[in-house]
C-alpha positions in Angstrom: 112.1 77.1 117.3 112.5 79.6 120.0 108.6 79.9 120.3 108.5 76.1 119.9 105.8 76.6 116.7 106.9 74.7 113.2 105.8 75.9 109.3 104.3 72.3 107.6 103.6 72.6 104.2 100.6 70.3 103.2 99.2 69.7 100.1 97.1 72.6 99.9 95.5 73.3 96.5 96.5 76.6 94.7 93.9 79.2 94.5 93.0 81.5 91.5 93.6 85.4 92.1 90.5 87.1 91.6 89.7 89.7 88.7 91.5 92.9 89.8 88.9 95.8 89.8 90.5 97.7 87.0 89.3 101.8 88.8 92.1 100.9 91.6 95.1 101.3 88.9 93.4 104.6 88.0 92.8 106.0 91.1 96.3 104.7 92.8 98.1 106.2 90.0 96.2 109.6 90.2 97.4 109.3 93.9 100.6 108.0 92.9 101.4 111.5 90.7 99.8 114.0 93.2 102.0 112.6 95.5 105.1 113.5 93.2 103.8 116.6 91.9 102.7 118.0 95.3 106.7 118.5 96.8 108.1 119.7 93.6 105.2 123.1 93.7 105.8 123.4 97.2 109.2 123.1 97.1 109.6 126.7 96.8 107.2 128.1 99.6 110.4 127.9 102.1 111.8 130.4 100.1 109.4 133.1 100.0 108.6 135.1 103.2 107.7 134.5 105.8 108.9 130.7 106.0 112.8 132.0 104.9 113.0 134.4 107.6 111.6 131.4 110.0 114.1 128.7 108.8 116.7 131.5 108.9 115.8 132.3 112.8 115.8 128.8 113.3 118.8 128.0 112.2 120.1 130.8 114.3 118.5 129.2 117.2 120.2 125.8 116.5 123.7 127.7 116.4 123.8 128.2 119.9 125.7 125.4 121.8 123.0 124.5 124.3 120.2 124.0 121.8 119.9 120.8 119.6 116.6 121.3 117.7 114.6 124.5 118.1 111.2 125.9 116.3 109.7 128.9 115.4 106.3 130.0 114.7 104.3 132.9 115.4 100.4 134.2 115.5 97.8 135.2 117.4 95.6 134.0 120.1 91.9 135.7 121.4 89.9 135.9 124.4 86.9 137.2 125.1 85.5 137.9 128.3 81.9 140.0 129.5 84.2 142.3 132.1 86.9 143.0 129.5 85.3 142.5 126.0 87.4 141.0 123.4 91.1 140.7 123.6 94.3 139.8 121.0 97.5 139.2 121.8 99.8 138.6 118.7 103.1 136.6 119.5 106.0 135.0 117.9 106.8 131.4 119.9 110.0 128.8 120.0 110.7 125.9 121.6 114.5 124.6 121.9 115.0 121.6 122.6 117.9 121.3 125.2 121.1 119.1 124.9 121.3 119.2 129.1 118.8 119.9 131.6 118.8 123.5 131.5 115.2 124.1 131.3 115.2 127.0 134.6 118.5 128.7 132.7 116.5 132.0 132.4 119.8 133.9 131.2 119.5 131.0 128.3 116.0 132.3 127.6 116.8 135.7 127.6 119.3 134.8 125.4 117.9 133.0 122.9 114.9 135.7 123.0 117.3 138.4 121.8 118.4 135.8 118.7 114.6 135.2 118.0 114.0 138.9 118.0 117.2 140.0 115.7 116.8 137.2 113.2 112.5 137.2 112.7 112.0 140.9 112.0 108.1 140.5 112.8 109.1 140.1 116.3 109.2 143.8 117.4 105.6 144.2 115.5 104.0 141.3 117.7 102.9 141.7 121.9 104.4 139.0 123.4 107.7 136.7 122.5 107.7 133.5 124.5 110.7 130.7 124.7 110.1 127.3 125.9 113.2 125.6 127.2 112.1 121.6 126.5 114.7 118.7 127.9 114.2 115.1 127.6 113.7 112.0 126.1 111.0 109.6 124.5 112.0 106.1 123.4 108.7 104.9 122.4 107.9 102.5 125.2 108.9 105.4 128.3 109.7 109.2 127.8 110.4 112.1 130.3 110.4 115.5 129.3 110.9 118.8 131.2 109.5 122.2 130.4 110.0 125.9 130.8 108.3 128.7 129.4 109.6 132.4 129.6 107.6 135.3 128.1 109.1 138.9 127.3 107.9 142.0 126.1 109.9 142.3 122.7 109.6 146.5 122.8 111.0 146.1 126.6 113.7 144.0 125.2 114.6 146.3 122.6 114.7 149.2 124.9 117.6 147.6 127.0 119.9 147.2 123.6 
């Protein structure tokens, strides 16, 4: 009514259904089970290393008042140039995501560095730690997001304590 449009039903003559192509119950219910099986044998990769100590440091992360989602993960990235050769830097990386606008709080990221660093043993063993401090919002039709990353040297930060 509000789009000014009406439904008329008309004497419109029913229509047989088609044979059903009998393959698609097979292969919908091979999908069907893998998609069942596949979380209950993967259930328990969070609990072996390294994803526990991860989820653990994340969780330590989300503790602290300013932070309302954070994540963790960790690696190595390469780089190769003819005047230097070939170059790795391994790191460990988290983003929290900000309950205020906070993102140039550098005392926060120093912070949240030394949590990183004494929850995610790893952390002394890699080159670089880096925290990016993320505020803002996304509603689906407009979003607004502010970043800030800070990188430390985690043998530098461990020198201080």
């Amino acid at each position: 009514m509000i789009a000014g449009t009406l439904v008329v039903n008309t004497g419109v003559e029913k229509k047989e259904i088609g044979t059903f192509w009998k393959p698609h119950l097979l292969i919908a219910g091979v999908v069907f089970a893998i998609a069942a099986i596949v979380p209950v044998l993967t259930s328990n990769l969070a609990q072996n290393n390294p994803f526990r100590e991860l989820l653990s440091t994340q969780a330590a992360l989300m503790n602290n008042p300013s932070v309302n989602f954070a994540t963790v993960s960790y690696g190595q990235s390469s780089f190769s140039s003819s005047n230097e050769g070939k170059r790795t830097t391994t790191y460990v990386s988290a983003q929290a995501f900000l309950k205020q606008n906070s993102v140039a709080d550098a005392e926060l990221a120093r912070q949240l560095t030394e949590v990183l660093m004494s929850n995610f043993s790893e952390s002394l063993q890699k080159d670089v730690v880096q925290i990016n401090l993320t505020y803002g919002y996304d509603i689906g039709i407009a979003y607004q997001w502010s970043n800030q990353a800070y990188t430390f040297n985690p043998k530098e930060l461990a020198d201080r304590k």
